[in-house]
MDAnalysis code that builds the backbone (N, CA, C; Angstrom):
import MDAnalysis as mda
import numpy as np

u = mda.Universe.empty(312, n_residues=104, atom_resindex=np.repeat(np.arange(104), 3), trajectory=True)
u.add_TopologyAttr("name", ["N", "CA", "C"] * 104)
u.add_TopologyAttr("resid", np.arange(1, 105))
u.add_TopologyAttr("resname", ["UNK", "UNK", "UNK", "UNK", "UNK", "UNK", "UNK", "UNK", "UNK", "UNK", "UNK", "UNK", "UNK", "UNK", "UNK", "UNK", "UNK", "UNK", "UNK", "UNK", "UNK", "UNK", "UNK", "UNK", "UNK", "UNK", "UNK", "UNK", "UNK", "UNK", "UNK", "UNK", "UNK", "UNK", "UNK", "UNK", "UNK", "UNK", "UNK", "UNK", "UNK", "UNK", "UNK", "UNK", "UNK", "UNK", "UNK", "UNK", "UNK", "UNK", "UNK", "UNK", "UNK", "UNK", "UNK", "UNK", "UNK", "UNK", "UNK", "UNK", "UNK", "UNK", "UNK", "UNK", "UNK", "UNK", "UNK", "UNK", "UNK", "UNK", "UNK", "UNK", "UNK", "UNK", "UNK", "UNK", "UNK", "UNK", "UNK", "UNK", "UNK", "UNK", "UNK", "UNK", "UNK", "UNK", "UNK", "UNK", "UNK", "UNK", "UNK", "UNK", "UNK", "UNK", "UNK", "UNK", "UNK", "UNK", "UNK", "UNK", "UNK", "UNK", "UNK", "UNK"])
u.atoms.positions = np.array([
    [-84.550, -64.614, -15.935],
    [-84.334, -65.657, -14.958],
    [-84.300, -67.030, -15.625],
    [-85.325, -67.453, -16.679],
    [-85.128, -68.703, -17.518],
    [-83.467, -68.665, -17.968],
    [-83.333, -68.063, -18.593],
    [-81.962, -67.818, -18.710],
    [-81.178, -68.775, -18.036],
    [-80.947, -68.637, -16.563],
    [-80.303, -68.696, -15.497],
    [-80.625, -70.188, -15.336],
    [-81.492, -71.075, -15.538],
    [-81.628, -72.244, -15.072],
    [-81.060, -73.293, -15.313],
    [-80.102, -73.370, -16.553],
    [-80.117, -74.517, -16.842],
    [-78.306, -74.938, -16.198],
    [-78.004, -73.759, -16.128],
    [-76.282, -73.410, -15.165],
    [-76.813, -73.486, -13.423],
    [-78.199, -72.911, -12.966],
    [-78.490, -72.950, -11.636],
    [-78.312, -74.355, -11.200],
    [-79.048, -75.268, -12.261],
    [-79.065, -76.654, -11.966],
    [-78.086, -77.320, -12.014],
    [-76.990, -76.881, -12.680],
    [-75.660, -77.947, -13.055],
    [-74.932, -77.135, -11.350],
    [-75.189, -76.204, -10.739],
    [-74.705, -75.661, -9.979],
    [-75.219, -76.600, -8.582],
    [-76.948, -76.754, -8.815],
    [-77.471, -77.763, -7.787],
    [-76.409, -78.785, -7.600],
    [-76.616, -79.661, -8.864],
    [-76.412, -80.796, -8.782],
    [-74.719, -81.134, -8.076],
    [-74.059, -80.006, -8.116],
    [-72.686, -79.758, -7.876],
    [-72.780, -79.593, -6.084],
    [-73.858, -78.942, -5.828],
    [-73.660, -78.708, -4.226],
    [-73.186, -77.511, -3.659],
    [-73.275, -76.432, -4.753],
    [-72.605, -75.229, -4.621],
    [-74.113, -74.370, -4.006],
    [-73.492, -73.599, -3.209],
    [-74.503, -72.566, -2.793],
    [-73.909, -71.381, -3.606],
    [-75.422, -70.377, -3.711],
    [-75.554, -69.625, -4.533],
    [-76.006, -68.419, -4.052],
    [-75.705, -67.363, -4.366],
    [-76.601, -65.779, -4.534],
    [-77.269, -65.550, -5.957],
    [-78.413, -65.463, -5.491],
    [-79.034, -64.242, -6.384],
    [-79.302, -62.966, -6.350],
    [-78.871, -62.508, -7.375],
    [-79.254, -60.835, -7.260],
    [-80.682, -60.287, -8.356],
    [-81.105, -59.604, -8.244],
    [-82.373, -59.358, -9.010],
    [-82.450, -57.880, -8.897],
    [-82.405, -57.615, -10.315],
    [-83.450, -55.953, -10.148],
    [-84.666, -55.894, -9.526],
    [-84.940, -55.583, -8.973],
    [-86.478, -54.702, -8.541],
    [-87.001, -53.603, -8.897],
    [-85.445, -52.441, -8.809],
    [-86.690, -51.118, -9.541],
    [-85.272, -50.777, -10.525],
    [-85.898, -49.423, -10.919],
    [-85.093, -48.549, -11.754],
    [-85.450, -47.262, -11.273],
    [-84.601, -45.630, -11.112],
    [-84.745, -44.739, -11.327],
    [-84.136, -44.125, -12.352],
    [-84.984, -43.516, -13.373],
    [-84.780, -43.052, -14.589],
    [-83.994, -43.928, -15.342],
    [-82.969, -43.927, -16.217],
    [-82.393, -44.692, -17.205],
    [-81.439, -45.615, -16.672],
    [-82.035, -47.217, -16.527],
    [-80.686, -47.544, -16.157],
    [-81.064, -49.110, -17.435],
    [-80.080, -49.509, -16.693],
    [-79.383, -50.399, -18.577],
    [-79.861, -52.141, -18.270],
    [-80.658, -52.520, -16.916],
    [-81.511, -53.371, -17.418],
    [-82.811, -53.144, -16.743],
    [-83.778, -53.810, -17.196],
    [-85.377, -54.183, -16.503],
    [-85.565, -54.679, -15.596],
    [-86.830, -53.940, -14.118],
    [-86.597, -55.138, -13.238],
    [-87.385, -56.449, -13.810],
    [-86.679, -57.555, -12.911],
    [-87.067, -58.677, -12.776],
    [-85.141, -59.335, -13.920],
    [-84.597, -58.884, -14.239],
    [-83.357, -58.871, -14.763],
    [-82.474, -59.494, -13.418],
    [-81.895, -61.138, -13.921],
    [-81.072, -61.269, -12.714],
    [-80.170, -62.030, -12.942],
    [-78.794, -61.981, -11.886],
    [-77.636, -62.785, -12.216],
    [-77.817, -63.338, -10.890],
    [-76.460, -64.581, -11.200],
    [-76.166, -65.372, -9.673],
    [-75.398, -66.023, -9.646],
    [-74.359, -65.855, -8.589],
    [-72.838, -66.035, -8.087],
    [-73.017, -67.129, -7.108],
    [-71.803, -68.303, -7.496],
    [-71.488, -68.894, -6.795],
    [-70.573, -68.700, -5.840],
    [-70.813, -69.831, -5.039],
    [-69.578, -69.339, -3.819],
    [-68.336, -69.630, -4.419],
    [-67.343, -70.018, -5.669],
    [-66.570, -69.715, -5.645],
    [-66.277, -68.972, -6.998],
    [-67.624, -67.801, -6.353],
    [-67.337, -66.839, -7.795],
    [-67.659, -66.950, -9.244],
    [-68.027, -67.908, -9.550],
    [-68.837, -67.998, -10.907],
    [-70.255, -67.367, -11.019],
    [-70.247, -66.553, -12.282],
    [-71.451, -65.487, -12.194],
    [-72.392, -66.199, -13.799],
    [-73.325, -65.921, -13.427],
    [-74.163, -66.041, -14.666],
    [-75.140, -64.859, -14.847],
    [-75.683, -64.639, -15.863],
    [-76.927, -63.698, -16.405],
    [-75.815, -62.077, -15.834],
    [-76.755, -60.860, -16.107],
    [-76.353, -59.862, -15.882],
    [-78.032, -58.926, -14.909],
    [-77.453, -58.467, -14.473],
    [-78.491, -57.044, -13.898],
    [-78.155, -55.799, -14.422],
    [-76.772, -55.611, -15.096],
    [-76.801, -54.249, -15.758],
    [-76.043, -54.325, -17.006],
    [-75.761, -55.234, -18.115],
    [-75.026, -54.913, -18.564],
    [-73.404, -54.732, -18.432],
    [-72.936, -55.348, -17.460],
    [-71.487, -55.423, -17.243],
    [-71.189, -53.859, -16.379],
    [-71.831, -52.824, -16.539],
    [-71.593, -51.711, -15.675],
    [-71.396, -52.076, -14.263],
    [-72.246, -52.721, -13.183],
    [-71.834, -52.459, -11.696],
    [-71.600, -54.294, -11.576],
    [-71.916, -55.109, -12.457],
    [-71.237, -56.359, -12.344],
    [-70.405, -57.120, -10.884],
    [-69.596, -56.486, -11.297],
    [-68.035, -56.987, -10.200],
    [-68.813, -56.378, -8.607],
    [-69.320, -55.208, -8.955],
    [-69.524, -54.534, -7.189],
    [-70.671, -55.438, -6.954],
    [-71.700, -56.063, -7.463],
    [-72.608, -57.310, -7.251],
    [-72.260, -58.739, -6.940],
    [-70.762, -58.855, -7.339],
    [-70.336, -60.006, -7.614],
    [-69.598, -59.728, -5.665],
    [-68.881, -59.136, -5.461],
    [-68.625, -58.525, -4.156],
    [-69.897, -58.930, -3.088],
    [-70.904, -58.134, -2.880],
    [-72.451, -58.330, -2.439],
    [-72.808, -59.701, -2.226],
    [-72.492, -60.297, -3.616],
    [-73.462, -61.696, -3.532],
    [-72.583, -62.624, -2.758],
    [-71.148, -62.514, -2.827],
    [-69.929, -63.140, -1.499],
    [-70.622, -63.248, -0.464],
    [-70.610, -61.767, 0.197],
    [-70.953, -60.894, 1.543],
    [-72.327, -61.944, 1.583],
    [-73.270, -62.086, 0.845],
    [-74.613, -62.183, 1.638],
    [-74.208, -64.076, 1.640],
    [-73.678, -64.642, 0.719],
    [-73.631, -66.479, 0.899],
    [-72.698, -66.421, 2.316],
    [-71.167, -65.491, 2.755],
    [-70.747, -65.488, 4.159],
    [-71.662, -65.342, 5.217],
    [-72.625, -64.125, 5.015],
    [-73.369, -63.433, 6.179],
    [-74.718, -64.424, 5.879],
    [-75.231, -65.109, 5.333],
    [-76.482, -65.789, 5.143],
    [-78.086, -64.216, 4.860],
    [-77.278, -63.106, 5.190],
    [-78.293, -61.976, 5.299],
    [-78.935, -61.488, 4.155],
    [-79.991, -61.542, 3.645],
    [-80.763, -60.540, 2.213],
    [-80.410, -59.099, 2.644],
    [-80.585, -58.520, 1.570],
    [-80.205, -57.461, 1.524],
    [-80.733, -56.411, 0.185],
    [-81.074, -55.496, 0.475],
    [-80.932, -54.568, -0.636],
    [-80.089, -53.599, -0.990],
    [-78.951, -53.521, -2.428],
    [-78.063, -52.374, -2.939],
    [-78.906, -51.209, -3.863],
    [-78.333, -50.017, -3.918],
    [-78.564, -49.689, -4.918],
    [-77.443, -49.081, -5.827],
    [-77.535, -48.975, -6.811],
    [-75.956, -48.113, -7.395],
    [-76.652, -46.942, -8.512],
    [-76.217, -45.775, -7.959],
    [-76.658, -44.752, -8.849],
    [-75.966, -43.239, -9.458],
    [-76.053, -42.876, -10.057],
    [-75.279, -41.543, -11.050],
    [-74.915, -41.346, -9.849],
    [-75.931, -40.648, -8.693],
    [-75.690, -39.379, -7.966],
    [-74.584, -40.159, -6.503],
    [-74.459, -41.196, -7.018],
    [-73.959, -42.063, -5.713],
    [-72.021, -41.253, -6.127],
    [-71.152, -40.912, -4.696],
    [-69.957, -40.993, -5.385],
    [-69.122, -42.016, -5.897],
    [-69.956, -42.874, -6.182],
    [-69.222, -44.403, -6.066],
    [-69.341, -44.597, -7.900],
    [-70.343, -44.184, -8.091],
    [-71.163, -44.347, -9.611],
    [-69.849, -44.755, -10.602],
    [-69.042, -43.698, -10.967],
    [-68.102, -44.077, -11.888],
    [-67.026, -45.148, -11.501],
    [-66.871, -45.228, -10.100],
    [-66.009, -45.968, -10.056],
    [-66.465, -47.718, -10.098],
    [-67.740, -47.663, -9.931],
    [-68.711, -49.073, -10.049],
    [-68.871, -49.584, -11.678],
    [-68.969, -48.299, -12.063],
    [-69.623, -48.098, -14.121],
    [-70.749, -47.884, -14.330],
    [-71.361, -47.127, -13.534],
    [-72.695, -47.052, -14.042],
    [-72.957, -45.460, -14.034],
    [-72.859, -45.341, -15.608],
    [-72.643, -44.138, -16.559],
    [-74.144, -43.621, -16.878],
    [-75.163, -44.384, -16.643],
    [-76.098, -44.534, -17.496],
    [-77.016, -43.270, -17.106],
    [-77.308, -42.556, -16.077],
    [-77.654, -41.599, -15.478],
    [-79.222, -41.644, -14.540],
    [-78.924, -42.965, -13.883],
    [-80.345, -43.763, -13.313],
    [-79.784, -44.135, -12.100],
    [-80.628, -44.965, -11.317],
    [-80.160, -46.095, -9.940],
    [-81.326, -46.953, -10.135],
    [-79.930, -47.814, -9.969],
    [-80.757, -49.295, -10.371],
    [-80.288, -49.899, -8.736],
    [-82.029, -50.675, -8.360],
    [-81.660, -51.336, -6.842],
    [-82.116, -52.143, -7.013],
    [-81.149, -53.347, -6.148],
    [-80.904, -54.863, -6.163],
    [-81.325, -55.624, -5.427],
    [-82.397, -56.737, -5.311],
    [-82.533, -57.723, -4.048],
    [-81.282, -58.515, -4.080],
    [-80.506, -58.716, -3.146],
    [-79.596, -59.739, -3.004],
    [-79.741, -60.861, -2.295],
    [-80.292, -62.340, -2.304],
    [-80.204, -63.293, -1.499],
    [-79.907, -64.390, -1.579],
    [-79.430, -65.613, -0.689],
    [-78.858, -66.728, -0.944],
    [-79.839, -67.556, -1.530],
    [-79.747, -68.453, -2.697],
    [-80.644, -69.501, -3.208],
    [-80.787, -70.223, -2.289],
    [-82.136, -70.957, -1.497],
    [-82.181, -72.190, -1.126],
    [-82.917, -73.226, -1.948],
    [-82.106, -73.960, -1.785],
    [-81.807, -75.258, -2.623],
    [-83.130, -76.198, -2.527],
])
C-alpha cells in the first residue's frame, strides 16, 4: 500500500476519484499476499498489482463498476472458477478482493 501513495496523492490533488482493491485472503497458491493492493482511477489509470498481472484487467473492470455504483464489494477469482483461464489466474489458488471507492 506505501507503494501506492505517492501516485494516490498526485491523483488527490487532481480531483480524481478512485477504487481500491485489496487482497484479503488467499486459498492455497495464489501469486500475491493479503494486504497486496492496486487502485484505479475513474478514467482507468491503475497502480500497484493484487496478482501479478494475472486477473488485473477483470479488477480493473470491478473497480469501474464500484466508483459508477458507489457499492463495496467483495470478488473472488479462482482455478476452480470457469472463468479462471480466461481472467489468468493459472496459479491453482483463489485469491478474494475487497473492492471500494477511496474517500478522499
Amino acid at each position: 500500500m506505501k507503494d501506492l501513495l505517492r501516485d494516490l496523492d498526485r491523483w488527490r490533488k487532481q480531483g480524481k476519484r478512485v477504487a481500491l482493491a485489496r487482497v484479503v485472503d488467499i486459498e492455497g497458491s495464489g501469486p500475491r499476499e493479503p494486504g497486496a493492493a492496486m487502485a484505479v482511477s475513474e478514467d482507468g489509470e491503475v497502480i500497484g498489482s493484487v496478482s501479478g498481472g494475472c486477473v488485473e484487467s477483470a479488477v480493473v473492470t470491478e473497480a469501474l463498476d464500484v466508483l459508477a455504483t458507489g457499492a463495496r464489494r467483495m470478488v473472488s477469482f479462482g482455478y476452480s472458477d470457469d472463468d479462471a483461464f480466461a481472467v489468468g489466474l493459472t496459479c491453482g489458488g483463489t485469491v478474494h478482493l475487497f473492492l471500494e471507492p477511496l474517500d478522499w
